[in-house]
Biopython code that builds the backbone (N, CA, C, O; Angstrom):
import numpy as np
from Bio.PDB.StructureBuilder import StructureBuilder

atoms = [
    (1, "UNK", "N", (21.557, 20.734, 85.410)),
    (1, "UNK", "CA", (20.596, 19.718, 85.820)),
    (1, "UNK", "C", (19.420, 20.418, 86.492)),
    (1, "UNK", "O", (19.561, 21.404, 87.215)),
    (2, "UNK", "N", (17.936, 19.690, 86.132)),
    (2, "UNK", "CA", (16.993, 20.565, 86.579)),
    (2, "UNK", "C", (16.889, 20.115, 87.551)),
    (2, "UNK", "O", (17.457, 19.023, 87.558)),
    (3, "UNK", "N", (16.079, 20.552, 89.225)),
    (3, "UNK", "CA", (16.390, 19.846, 90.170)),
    (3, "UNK", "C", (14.473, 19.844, 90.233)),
    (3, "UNK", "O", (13.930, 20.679, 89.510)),
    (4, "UNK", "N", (13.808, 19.171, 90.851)),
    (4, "UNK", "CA", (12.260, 19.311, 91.083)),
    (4, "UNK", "C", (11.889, 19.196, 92.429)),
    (4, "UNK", "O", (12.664, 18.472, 93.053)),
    (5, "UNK", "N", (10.889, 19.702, 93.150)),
    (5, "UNK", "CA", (10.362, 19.298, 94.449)),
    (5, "UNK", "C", (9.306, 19.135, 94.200)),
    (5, "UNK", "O", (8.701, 19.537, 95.193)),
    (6, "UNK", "N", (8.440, 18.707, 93.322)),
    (6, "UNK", "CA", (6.663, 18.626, 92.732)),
    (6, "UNK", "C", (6.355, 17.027, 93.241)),
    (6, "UNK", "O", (7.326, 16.296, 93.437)),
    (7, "UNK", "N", (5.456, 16.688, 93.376)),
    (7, "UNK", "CA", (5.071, 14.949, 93.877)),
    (7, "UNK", "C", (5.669, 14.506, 92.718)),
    (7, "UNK", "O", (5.333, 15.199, 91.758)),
    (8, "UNK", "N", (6.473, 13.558, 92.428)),
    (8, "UNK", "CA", (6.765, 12.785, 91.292)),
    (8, "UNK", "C", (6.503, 11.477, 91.027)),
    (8, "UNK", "O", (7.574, 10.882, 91.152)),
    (9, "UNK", "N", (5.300, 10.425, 90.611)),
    (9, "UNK", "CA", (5.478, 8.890, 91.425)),
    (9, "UNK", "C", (6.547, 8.352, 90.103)),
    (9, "UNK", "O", (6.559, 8.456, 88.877)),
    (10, "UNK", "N", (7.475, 7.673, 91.258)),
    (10, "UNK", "CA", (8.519, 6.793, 91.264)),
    (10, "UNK", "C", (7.875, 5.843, 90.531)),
    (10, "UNK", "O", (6.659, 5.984, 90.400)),
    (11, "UNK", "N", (8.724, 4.358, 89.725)),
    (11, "UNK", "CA", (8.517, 3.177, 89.202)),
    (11, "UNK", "C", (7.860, 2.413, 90.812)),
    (11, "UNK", "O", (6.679, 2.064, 90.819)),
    (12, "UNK", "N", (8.387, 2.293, 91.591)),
    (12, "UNK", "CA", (8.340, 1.689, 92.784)),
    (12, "UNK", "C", (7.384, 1.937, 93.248)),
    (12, "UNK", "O", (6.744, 0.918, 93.508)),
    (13, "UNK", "N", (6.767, 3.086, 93.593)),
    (13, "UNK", "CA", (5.749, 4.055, 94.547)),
    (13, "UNK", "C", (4.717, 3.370, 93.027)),
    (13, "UNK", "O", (3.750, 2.675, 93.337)),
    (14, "UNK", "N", (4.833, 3.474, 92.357)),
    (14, "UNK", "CA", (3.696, 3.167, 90.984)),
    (14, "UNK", "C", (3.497, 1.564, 91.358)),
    (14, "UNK", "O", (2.349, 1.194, 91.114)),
    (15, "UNK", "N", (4.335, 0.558, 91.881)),
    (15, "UNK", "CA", (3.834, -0.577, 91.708)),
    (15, "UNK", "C", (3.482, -1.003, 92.870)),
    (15, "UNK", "O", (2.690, -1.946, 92.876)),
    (16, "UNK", "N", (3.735, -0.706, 93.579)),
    (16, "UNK", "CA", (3.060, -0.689, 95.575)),
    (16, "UNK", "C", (1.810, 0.127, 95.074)),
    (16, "UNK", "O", (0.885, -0.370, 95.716)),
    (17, "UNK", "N", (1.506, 0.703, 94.605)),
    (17, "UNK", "CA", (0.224, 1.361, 94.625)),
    (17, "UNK", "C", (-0.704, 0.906, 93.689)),
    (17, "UNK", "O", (-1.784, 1.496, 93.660)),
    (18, "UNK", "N", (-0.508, -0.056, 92.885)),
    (18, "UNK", "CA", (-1.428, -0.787, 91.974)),
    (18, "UNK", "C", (-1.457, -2.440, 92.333)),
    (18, "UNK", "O", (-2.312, -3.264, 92.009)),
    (19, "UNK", "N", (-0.454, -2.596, 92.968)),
    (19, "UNK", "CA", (-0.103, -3.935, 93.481)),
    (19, "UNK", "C", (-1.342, -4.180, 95.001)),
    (19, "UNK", "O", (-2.103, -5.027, 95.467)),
    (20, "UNK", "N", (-0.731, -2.465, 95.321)),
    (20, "UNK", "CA", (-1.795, -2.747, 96.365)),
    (20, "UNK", "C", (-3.288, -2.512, 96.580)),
    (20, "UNK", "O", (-3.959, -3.025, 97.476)),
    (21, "UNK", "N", (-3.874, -1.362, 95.300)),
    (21, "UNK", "CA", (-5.145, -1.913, 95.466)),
    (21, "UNK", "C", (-5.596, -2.918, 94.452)),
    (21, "UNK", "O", (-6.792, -2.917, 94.162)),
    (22, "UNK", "N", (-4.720, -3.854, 93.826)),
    (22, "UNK", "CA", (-5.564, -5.136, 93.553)),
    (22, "UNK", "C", (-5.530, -6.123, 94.041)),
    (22, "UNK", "O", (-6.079, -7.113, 93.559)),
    (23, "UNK", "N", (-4.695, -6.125, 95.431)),
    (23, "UNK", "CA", (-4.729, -7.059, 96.334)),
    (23, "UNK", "C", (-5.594, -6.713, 97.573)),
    (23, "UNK", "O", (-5.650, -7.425, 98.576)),
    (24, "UNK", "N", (-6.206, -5.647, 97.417)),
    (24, "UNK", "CA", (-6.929, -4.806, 98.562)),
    (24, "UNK", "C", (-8.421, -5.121, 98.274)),
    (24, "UNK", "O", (-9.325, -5.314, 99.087)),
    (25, "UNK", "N", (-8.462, -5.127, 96.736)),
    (25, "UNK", "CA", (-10.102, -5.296, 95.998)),
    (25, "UNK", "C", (-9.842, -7.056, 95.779)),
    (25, "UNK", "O", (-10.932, -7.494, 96.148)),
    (26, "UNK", "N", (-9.281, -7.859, 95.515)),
    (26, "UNK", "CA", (-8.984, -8.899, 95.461)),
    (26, "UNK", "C", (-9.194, -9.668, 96.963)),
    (26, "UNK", "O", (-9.543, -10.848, 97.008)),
    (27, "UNK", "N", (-8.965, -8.939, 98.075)),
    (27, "UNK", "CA", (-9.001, -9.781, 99.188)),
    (27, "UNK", "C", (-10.119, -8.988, 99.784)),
    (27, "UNK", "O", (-10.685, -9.499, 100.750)),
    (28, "UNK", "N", (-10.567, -7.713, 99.325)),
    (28, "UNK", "CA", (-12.214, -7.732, 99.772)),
    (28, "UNK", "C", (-13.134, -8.710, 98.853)),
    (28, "UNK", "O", (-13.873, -9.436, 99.518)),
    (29, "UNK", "N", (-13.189, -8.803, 97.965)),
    (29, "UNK", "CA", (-14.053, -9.737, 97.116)),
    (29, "UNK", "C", (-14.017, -10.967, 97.773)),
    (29, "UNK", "O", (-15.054, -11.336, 98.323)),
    (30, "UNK", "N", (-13.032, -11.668, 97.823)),
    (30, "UNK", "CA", (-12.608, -13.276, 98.091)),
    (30, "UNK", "C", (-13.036, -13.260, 99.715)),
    (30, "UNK", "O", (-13.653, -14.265, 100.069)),
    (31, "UNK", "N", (-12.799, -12.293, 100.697)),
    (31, "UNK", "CA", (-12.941, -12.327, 101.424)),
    (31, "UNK", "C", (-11.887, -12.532, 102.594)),
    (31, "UNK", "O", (-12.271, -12.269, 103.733)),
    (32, "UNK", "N", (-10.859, -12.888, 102.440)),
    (32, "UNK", "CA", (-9.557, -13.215, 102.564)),
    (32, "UNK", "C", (-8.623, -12.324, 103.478)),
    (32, "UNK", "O", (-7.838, -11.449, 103.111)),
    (33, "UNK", "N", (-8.814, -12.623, 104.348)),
    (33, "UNK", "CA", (-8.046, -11.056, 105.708)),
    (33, "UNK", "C", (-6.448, -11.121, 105.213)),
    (33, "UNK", "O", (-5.901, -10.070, 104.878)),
    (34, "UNK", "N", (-5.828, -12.193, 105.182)),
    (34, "UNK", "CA", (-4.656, -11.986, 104.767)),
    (34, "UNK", "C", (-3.899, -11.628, 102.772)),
    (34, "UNK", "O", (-2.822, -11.525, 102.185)),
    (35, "UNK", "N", (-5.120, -11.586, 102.550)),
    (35, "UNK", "CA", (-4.571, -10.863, 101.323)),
    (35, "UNK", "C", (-5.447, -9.699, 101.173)),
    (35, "UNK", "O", (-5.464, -9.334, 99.998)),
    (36, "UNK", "N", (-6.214, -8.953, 101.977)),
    (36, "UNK", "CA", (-6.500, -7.559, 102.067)),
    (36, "UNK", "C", (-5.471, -7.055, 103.128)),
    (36, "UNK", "O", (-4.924, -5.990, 102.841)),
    (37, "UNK", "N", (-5.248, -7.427, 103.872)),
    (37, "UNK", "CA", (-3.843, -6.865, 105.188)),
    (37, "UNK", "C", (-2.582, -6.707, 103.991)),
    (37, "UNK", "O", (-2.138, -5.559, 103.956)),
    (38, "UNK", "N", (-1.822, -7.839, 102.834)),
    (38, "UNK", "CA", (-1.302, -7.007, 102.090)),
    (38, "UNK", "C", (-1.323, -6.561, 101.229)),
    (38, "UNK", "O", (-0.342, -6.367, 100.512)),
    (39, "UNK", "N", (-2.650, -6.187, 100.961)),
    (39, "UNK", "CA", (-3.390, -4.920, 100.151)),
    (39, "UNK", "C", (-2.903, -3.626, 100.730)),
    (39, "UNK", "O", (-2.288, -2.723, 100.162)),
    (40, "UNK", "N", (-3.393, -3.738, 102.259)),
    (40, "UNK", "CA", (-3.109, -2.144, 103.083)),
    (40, "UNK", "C", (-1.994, -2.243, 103.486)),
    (40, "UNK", "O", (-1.766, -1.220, 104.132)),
    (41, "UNK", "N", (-0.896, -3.074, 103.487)),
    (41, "UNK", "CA", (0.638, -2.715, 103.863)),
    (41, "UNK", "C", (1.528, -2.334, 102.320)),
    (41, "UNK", "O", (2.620, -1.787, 102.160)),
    (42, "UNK", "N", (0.668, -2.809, 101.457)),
    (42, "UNK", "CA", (1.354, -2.042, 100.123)),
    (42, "UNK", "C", (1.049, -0.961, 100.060)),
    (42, "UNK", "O", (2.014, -0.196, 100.064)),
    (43, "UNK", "N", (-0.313, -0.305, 99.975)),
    (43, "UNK", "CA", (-0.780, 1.113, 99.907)),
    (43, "UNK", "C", (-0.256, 1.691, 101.338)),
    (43, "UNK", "O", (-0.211, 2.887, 101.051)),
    (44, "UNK", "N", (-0.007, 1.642, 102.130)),
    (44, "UNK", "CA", (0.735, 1.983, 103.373)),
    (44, "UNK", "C", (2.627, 2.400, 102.796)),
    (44, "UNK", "O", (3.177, 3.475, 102.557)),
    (45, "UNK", "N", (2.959, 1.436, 102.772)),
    (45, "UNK", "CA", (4.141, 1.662, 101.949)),
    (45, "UNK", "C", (4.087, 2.376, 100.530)),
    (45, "UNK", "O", (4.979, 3.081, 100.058)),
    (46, "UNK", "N", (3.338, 2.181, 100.168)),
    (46, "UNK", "CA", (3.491, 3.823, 99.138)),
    (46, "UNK", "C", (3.603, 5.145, 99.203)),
    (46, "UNK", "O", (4.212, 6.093, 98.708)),
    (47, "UNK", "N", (2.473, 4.756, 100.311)),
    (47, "UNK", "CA", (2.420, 6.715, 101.105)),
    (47, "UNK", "C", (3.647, 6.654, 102.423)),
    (47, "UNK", "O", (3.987, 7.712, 102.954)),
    (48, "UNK", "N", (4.173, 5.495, 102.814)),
    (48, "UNK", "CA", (5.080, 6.401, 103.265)),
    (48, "UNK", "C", (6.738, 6.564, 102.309)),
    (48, "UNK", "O", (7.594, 7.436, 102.456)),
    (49, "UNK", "N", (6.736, 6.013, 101.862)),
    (49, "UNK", "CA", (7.668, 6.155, 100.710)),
    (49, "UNK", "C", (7.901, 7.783, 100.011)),
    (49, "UNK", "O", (8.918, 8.443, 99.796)),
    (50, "UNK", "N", (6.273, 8.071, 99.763)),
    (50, "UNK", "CA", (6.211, 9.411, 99.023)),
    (50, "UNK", "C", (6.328, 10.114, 100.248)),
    (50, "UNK", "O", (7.046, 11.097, 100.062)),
    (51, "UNK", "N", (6.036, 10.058, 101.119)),
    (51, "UNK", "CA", (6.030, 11.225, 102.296)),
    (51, "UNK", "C", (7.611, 11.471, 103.287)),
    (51, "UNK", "O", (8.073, 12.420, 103.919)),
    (52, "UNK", "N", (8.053, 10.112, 103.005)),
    (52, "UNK", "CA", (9.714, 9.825, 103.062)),
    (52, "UNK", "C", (10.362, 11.110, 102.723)),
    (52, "UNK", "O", (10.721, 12.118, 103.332)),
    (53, "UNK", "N", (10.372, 10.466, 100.935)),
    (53, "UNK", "CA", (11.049, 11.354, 99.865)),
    (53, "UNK", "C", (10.804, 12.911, 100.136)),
    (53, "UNK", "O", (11.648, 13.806, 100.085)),
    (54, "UNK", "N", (9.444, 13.015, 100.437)),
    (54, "UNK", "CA", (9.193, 14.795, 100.856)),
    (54, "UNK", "C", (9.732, 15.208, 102.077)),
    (54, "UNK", "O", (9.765, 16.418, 102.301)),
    (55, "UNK", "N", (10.130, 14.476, 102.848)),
    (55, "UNK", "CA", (11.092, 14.501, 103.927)),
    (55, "UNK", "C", (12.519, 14.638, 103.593)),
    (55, "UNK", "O", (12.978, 15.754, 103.838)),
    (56, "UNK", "N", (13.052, 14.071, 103.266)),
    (56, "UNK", "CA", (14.258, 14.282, 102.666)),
    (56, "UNK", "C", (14.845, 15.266, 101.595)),
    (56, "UNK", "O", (16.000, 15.329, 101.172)),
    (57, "UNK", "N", (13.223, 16.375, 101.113)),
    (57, "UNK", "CA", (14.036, 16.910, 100.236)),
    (57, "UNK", "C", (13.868, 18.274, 101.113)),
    (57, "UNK", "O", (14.676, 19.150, 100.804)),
    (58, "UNK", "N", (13.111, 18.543, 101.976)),
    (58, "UNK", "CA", (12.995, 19.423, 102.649)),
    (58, "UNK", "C", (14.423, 19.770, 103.739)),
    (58, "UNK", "O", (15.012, 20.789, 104.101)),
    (59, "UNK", "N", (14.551, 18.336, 103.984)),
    (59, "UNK", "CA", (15.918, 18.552, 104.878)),
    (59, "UNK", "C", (17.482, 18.245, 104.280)),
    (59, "UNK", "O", (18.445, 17.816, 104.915)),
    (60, "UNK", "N", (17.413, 18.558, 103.051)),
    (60, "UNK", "CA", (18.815, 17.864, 102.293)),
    (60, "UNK", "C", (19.380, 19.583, 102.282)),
    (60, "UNK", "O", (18.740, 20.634, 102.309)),
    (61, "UNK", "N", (20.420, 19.386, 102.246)),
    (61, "UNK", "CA", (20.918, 20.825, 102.160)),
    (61, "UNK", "C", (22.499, 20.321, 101.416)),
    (61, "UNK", "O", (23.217, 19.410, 101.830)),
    (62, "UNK", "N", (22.762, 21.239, 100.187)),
    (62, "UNK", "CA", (24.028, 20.978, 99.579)),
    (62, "UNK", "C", (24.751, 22.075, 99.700)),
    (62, "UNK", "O", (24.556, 23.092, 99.034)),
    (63, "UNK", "N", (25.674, 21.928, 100.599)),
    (63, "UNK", "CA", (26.897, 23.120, 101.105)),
    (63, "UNK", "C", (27.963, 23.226, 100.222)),
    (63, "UNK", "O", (28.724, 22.296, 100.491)),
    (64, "UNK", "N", (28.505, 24.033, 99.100)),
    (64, "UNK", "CA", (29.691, 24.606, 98.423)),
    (64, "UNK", "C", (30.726, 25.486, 99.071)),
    (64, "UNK", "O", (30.946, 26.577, 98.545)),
    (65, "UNK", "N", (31.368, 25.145, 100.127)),
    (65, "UNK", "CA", (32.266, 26.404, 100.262)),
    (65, "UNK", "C", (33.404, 26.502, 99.240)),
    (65, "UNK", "O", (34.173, 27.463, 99.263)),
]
sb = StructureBuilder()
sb.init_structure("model")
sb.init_model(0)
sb.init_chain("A")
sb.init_seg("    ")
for serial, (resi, resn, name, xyz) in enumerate(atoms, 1):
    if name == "N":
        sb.init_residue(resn, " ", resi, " ")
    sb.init_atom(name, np.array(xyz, "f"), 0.0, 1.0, " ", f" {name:<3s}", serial, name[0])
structure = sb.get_structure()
């Protein structure tokens, strides 16, 4: 099995991040504070999602004795 540590976007991290800037450009246009706020809590949750995952691979350690 190949193992990777390269940025990879996820299905998930892909739809928080398109979800959220068309609710981000959608609620700047309209004008709309509460559908630009979850514009920036989707794109918020994307990056920490990806920055999560880079957390976790840095600190995962698989021990064989």
């Amino acid at each position: 099995m190949n193992w990777s540590v390269s940025g990879q976007k996820t299905q998930v991290r892909t739809l928080f991040l398109y979800s959220g800037l068309t609710l981000s450009v959608l609620g700047f246009l309209t004008g709309t504070s509460v559908i630009l706020a979850a514009g920036i809590f989707f794109l918020l949750a994307s990056c920490a999602a990806k920055y999560y995952l880079f957390y976790l691979i840095r600190h995962l350690a698989l021990v064989n004795k």
